[in-house]
N, C-alpha and C positions, 0 to 999 in steps of 0.2 A: 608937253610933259606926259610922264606916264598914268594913268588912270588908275589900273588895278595894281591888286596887290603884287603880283603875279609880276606884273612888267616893271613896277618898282623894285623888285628884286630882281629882274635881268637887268636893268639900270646897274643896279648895286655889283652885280660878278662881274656885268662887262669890263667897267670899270677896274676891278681888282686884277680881272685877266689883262685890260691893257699896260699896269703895272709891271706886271710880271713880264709880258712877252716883248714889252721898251726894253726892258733891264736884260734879257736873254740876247736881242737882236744888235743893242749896243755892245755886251759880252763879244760877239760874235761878228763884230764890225771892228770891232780893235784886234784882234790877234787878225784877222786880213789886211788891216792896216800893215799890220809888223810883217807881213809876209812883203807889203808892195813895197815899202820905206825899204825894204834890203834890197829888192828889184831894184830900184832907181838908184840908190847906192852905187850898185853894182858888185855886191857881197854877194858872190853867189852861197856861199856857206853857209851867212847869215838867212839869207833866203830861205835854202833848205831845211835848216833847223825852225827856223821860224812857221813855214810851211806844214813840216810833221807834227810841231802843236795844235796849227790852226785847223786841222784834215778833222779832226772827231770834233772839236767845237762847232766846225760849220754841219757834220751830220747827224750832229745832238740837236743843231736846231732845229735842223729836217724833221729830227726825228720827231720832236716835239712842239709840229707844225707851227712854225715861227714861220718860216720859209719852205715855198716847195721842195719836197726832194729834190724832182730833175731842176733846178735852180741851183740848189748846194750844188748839186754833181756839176754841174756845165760849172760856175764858180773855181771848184776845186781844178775841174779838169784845163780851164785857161790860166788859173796860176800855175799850175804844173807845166802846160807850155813855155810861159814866160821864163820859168826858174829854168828851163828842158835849154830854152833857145839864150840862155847865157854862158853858156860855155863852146858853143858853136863857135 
């Protein structure tokens, strides 16, 4: 357990920040959810629209390192294939 004061209060933010960044990362795991449930569907419409909401929630959490950027980016750039290769 922590000693000083100092590392009892980085105990205390950690904590607060893993609240915060659970609740952002699950945020951001549901709207890719609804992007892949339209994939397997096979709604490619459903997909797309689903997809252009999920594009700024997955690089909001980039942004505010939840997840690596190049993470988001490969992420985005492989649903944009899948959604690319259903109408092939």
């Amino acid at each position: 357990m922590a000693n000083t004061r100092s590392a009892k209060k980085s105990v205390r933010k950690i904590a607060r920040r893993t609240e915060v960044n659970k609740s952002r990362r699950t945020r951001m795991r549901t709207f890719v959810r609804r992007v892949e449930e339209a994939i397997t569907a096979g709604d490619q419409k459903a997909a797309q629209e689903a997809f252009v909401k999920a594009q700024p929630e997955v690089m909001r959490s980039a942004q505010q390192r939840v997840l690596p950027k190049n993470t988001a980016s490969r992420r985005l750039s492989r649903l944009s294939a899948r959604i690319k290769a259903m109408s092939a």
